[in-house]
Short mmCIF file of the C-alpha atoms (twelve columns), coordinates in Angstrom:
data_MODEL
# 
_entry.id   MODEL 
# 
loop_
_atom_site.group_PDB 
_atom_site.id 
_atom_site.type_symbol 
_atom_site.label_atom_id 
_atom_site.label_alt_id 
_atom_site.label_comp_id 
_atom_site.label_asym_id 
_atom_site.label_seq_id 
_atom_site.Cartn_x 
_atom_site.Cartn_y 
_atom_site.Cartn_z 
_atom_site.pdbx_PDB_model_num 
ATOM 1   C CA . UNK A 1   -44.836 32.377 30.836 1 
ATOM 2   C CA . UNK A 2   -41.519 32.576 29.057 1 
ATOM 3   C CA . UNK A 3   -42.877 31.003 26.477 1 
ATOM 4   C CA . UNK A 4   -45.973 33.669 25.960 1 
ATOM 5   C CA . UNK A 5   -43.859 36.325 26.299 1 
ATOM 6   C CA . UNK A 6   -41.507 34.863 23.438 1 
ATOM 7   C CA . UNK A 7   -44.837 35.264 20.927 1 
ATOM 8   C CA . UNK A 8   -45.837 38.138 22.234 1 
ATOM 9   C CA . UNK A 9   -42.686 40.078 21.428 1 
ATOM 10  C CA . UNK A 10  -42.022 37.810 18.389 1 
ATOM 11  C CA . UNK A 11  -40.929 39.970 15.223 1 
ATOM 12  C CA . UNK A 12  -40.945 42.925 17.413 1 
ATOM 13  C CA . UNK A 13  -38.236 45.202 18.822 1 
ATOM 14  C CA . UNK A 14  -38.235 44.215 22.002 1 
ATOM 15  C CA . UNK A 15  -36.563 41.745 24.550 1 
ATOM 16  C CA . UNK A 16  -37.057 39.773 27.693 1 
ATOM 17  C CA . UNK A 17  -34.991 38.172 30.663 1 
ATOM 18  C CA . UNK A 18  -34.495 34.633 29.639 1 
ATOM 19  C CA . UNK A 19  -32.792 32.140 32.085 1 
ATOM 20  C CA . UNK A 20  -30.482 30.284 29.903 1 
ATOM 21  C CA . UNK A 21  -28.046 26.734 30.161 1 
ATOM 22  C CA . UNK A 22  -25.989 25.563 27.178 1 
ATOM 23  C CA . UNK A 23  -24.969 22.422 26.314 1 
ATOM 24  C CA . UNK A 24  -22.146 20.873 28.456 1 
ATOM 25  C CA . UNK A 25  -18.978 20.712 26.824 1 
ATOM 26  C CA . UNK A 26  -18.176 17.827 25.484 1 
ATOM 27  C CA . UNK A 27  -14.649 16.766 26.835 1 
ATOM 28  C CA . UNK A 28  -16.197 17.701 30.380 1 
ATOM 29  C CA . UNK A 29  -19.180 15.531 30.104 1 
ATOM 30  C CA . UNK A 30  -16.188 12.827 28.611 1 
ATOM 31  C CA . UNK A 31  -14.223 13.563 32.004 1 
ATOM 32  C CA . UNK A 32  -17.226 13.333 33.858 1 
ATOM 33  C CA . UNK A 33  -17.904 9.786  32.677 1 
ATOM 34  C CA . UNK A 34  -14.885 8.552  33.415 1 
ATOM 35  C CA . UNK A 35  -15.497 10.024 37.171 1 
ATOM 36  C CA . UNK A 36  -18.040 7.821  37.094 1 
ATOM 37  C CA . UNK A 37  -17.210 4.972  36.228 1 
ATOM 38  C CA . UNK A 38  -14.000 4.952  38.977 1 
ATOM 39  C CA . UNK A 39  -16.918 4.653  41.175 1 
ATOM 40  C CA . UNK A 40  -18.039 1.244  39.805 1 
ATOM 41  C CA . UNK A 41  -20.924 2.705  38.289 1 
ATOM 42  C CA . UNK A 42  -21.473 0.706  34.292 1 
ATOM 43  C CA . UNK A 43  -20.736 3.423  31.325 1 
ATOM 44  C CA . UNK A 44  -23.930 2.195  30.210 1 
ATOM 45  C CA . UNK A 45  -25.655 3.579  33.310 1 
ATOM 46  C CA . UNK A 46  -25.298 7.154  31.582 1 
ATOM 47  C CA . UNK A 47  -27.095 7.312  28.357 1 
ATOM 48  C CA . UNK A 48  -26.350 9.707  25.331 1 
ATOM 49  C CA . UNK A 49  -27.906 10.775 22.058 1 
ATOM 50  C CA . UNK A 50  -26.990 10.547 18.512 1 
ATOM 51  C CA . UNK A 51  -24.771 13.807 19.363 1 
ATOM 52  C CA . UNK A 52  -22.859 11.854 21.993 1 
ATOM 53  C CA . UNK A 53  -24.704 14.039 24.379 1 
ATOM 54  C CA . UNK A 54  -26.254 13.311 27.644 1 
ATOM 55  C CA . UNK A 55  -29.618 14.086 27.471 1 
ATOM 56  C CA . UNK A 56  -31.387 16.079 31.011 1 
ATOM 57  C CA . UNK A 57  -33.725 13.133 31.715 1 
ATOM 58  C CA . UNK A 58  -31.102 10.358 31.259 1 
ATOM 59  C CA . UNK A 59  -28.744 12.560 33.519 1 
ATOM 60  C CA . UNK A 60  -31.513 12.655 36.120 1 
ATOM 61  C CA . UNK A 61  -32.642 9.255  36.159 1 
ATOM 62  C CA . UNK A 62  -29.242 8.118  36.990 1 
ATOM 63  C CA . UNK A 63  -28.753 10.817 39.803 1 
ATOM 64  C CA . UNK A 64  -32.165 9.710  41.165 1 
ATOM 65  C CA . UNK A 65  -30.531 5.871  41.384 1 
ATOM 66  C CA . UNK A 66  -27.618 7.446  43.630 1 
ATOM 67  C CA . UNK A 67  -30.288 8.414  46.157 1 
ATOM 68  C CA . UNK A 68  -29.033 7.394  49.801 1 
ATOM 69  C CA . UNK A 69  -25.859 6.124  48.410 1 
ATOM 70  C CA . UNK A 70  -22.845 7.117  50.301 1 
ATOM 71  C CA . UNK A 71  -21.263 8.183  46.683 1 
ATOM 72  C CA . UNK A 72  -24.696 10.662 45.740 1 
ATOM 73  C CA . UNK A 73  -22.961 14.377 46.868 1 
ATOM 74  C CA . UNK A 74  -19.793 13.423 45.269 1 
ATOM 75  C CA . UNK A 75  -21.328 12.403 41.975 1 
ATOM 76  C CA . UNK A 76  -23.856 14.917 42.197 1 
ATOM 77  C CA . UNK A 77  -21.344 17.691 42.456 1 
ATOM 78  C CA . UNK A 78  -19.185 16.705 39.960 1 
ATOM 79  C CA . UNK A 79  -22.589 16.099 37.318 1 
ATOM 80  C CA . UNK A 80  -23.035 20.075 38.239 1 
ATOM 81  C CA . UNK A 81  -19.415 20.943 37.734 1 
ATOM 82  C CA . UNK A 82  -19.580 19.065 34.191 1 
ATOM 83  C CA . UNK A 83  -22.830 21.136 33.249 1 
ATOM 84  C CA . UNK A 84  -22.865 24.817 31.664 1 
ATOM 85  C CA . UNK A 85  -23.124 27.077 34.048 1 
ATOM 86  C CA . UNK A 86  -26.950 29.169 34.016 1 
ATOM 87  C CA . UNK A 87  -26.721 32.622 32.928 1 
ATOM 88  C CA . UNK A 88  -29.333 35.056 32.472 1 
ATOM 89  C CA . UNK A 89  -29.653 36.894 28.995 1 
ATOM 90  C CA . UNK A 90  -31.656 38.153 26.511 1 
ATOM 91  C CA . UNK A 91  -30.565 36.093 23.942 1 
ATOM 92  C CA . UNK A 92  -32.859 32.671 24.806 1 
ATOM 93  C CA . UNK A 93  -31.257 29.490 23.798 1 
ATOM 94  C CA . UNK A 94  -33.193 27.045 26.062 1 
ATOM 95  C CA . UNK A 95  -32.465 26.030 29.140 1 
ATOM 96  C CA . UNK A 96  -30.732 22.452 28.547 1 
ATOM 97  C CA . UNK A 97  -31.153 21.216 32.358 1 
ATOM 98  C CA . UNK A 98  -34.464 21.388 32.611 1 
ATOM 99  C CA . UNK A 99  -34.850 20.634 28.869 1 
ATOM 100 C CA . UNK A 100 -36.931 23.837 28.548 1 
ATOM 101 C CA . UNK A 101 -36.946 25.686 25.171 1 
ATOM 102 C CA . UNK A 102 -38.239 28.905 26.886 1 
ATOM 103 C CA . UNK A 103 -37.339 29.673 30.358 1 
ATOM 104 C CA . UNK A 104 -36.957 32.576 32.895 1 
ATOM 105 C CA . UNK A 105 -37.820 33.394 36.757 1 
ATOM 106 C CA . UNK A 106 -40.840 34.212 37.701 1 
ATOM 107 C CA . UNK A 107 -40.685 34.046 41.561 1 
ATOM 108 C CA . UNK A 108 -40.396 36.878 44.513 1 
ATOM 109 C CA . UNK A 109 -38.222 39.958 42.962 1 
ATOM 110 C CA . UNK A 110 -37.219 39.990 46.445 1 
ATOM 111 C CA . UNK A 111 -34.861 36.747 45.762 1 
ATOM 112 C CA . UNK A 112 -33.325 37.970 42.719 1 
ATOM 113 C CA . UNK A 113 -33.118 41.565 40.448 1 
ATOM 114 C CA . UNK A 114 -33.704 39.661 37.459 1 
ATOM 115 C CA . UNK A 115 -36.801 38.768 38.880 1 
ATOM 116 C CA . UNK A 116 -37.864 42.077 39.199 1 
ATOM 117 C CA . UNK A 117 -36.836 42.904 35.523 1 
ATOM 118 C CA . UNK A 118 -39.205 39.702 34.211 1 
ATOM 119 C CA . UNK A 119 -41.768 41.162 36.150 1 
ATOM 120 C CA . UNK A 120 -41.389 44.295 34.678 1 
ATOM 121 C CA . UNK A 121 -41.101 44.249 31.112 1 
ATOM 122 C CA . UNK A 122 -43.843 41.446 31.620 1 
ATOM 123 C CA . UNK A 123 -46.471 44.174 33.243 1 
ATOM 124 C CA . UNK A 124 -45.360 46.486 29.817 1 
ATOM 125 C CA . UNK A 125 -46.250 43.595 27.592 1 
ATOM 126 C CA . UNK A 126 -48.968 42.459 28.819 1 
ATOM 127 C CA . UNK A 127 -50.622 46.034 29.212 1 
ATOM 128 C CA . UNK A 128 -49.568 46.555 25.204 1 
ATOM 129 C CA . UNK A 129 -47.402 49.483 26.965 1 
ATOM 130 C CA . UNK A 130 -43.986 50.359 25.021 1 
ATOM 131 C CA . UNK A 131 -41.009 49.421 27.580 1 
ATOM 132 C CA . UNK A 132 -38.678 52.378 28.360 1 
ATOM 133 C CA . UNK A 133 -35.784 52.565 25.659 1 
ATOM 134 C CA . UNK A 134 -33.738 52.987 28.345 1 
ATOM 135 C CA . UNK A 135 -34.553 50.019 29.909 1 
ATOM 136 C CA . UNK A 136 -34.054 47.630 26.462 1 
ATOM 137 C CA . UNK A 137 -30.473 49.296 25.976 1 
ATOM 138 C CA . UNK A 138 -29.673 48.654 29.196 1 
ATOM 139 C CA . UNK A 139 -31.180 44.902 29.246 1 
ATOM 140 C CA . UNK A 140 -28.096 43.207 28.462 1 
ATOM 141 C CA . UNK A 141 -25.546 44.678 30.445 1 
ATOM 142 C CA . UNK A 142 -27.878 43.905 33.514 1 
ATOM 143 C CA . UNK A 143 -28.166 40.216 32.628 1 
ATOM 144 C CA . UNK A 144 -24.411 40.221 32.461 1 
ATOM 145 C CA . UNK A 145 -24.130 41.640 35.837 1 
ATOM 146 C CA . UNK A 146 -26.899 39.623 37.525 1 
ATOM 147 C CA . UNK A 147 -24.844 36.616 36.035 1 
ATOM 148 C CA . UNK A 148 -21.632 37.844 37.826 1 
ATOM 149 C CA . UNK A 149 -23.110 38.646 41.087 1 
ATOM 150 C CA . UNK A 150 -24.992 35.710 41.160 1 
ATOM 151 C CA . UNK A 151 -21.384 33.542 40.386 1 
ATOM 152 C CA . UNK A 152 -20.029 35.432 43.403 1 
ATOM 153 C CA . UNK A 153 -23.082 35.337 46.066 1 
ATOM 154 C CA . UNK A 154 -22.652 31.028 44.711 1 
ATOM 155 C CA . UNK A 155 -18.246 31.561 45.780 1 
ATOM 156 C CA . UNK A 156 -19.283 33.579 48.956 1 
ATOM 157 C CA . UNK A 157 -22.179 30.332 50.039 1 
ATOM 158 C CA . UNK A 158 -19.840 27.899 49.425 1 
ATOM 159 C CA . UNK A 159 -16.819 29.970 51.428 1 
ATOM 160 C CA . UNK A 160 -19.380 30.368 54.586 1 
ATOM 161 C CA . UNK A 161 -20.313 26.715 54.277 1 
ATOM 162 C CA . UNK A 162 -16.436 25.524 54.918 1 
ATOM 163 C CA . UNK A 163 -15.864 28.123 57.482 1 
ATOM 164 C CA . UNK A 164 -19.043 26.669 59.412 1 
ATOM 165 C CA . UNK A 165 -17.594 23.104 58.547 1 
ATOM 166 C CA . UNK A 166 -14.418 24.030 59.883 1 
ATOM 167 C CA . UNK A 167 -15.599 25.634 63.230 1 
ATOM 168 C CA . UNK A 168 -17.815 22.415 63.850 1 
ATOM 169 C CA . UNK A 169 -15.612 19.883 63.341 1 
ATOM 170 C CA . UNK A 170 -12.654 22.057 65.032 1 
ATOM 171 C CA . UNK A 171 -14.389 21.654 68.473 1 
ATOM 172 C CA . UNK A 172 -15.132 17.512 67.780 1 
ATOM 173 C CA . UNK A 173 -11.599 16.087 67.206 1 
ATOM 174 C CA . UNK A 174 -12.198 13.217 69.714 1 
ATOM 175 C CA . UNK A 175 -15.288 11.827 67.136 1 
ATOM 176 C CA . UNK A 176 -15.258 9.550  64.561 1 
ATOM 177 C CA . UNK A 177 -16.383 10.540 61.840 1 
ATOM 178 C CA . UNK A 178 -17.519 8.168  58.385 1 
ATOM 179 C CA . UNK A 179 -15.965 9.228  55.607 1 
ATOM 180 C CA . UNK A 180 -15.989 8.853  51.725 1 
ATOM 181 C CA . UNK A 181 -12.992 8.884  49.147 1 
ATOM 182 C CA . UNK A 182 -13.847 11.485 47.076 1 
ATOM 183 C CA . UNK A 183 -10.539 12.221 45.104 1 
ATOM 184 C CA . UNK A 184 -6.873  11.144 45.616 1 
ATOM 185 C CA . UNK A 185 -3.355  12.469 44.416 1 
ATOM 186 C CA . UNK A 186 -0.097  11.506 44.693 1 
ATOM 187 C CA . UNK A 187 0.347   12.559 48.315 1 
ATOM 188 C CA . UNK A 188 -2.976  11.719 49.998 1 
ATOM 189 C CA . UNK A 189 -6.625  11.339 49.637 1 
ATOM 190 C CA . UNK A 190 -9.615  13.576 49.811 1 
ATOM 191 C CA . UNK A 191 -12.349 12.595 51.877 1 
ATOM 192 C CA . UNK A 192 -15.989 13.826 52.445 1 
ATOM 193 C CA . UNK A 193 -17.425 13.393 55.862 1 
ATOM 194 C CA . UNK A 194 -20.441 12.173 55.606 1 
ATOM 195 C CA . UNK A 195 -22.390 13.559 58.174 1 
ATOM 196 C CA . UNK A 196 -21.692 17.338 57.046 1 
ATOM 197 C CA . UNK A 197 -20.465 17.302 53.378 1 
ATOM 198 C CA . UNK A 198 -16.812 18.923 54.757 1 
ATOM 199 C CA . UNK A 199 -14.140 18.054 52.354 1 
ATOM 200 C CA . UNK A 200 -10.529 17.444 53.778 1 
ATOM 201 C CA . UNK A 201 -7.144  15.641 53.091 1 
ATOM 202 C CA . UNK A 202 -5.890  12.675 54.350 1 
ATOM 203 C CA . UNK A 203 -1.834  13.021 53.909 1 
ATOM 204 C CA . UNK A 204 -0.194  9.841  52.852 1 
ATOM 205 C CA . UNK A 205 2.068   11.018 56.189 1 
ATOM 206 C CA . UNK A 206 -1.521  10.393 58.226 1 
ATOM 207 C CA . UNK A 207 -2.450  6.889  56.577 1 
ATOM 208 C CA . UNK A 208 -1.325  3.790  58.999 1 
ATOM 209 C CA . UNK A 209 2.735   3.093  58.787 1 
ATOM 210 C CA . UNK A 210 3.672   2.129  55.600 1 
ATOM 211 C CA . UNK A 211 4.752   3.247  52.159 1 
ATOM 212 C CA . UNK A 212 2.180   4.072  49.542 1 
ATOM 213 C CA . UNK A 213 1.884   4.461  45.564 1 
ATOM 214 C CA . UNK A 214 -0.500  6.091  43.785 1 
ATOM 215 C CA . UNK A 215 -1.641  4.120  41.235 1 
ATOM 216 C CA . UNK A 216 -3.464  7.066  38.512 1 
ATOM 217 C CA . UNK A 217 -4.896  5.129  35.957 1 
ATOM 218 C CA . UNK A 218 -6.702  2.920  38.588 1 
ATOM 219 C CA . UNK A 219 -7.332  5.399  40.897 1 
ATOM 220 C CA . UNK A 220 -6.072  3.484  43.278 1 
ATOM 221 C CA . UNK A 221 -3.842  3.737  46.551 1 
ATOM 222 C CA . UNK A 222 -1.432  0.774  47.946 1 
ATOM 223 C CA . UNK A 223 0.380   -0.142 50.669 1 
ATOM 224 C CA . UNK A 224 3.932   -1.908 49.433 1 
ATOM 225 C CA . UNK A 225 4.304   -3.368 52.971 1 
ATOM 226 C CA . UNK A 226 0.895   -4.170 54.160 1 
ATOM 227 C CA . UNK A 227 -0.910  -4.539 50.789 1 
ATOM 228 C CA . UNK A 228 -3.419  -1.802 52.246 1 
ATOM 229 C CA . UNK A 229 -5.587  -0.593 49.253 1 
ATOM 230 C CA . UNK A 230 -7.874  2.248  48.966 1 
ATOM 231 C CA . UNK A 231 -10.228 3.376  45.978 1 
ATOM 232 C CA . UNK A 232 -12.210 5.961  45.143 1 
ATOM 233 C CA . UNK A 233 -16.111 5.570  46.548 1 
ATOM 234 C CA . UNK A 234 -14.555 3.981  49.350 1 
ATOM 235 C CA . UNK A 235 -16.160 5.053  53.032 1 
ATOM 236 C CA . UNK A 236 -13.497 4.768  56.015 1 
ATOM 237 C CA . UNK A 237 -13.316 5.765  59.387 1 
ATOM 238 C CA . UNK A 238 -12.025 9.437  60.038 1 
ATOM 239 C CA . UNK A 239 -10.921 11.583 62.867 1 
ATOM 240 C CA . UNK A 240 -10.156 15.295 62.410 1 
ATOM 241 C CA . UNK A 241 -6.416  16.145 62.869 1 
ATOM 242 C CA . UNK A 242 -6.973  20.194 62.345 1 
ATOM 243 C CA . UNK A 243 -9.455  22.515 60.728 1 
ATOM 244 C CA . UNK A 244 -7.919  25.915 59.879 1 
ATOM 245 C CA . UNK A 245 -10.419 28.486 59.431 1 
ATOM 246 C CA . UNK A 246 -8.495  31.386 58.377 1 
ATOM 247 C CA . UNK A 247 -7.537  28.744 54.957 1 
ATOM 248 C CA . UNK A 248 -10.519 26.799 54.887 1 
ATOM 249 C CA . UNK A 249 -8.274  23.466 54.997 1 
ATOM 250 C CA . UNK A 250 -9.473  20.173 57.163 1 
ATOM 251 C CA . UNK A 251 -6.833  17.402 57.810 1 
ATOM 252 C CA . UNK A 252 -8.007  14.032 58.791 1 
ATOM 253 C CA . UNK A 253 -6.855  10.903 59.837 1 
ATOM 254 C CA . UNK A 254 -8.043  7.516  58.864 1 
ATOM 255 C CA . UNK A 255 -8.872  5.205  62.092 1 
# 
């Protein structure tokens, strides 16, 4: 449909609601491959093109080999978070996830206003009507808003997620939990429970008695006394110290 609309309006004065990705940016797409490959996964696992580009399909194929894995929401979030973020405009560049030259939304206008504008200028169009001038000066500064409220209805999802994390796991101290090393820093690691996606720390204060260093380049943390290791993509046993709801912060304890 995109695509039809695109000729129809082609050489013309007019414009349409086109749902648009760029290119990733190259040094996060670099960053993201060395994410990767902490996780034991070959560099050769993620293909790129002559443009040292990952191409949609190639990025796909490898998230589809992730499927089930303990390690597939902490890869898969980090693929998005490397990505361009999706913006709507009038200006249509393609739509690089989907590999999709012409691209908008076409679905309920009760989900989203753009929506409602595609359908729109698409009724004028294809009735050979002339859209409102008002409506075509007006195009782009609504595309920039739908892109901004859309950004914050993603913030406000993702806020309402942790608090319902929090509250669960709050009133379930005494379980254990399995958990995956998502991240670590020089004072603990990050873990994802497995079970509900929540993220929380495990302080180096929390880890069984010893002294640890953070190894950065390897990713990796060691015990000096014990010879305990821990890596990144590793799953361990958890139990939840505190979940603060108010800050959105979960504390665990390895078990």
């Amino acid at each position: 449909m995109a695509e039809h609309v695109s000729k129809l309006i082609k050489n013309q004065d007019h414009q349409f609601v086109y749902r648009i990705h760029n290119r990733p940016d190259p040094e996060k797409l670099k960053d993201f491959f060395a994410f990767v490959k902490l996780f034991g996964h070959p560099s050769t696992a993620l293909r790129v093109n002559k443009e040292k580009i990952i191409t949609p399909l190639a990025l796909n194929n490898f998230l589809k080999t992730l499927a089930g894995s303990p390690d597939e929401d902490v890869i898969n979030d980090a693929a998005v978070r490397s990505m361009s973020r999706a913006t709507y405009s009038t200006k249509n560049i393609g739509h690089f996830g989907l590999a999709f030259k012409h691209y908008t939304h076409f679905t309920s206008p009760i989900r989203r206003y753009p929506d409602l504008l595609v359908h729109r200028l698409f009724d004028y169009y294809l009735r050979k009507q002339a859209v409102p001038v008002e409506l075509l000066q007006n195009l782009d500064h609504l595309c920039t808003n739908s892109s901004e409220r859309e950004q914050f209805a993603t913030i406000a999802e993702r806020d309402s997620i942790k608090l319902a994390q929090c509250r669960y796991l709050e009133k379930r101290k005494d379980k254990t939990y399995d958990g995956l090393i998502a991240w670590m820093a020089n004072f603990g690691l990050f873990i994802e429970e497995l079970s509900t996606g929540a993220r929380g720390l495990v302080h180096f204060s929390n880890l069984p008695k010893d002294y640890y260093v953070f190894d950065e380049k390897k990713m990796i943390v060691k015990g000096r006394r014990t010879g305990a290791t821990y890596h990144l993509g590793q799953t361990v046993k958890v139990r939840v110290l505190s979940a603060d709801e108010e800050k959105r912060l979960i504390d665990f304890e390895i078990v």
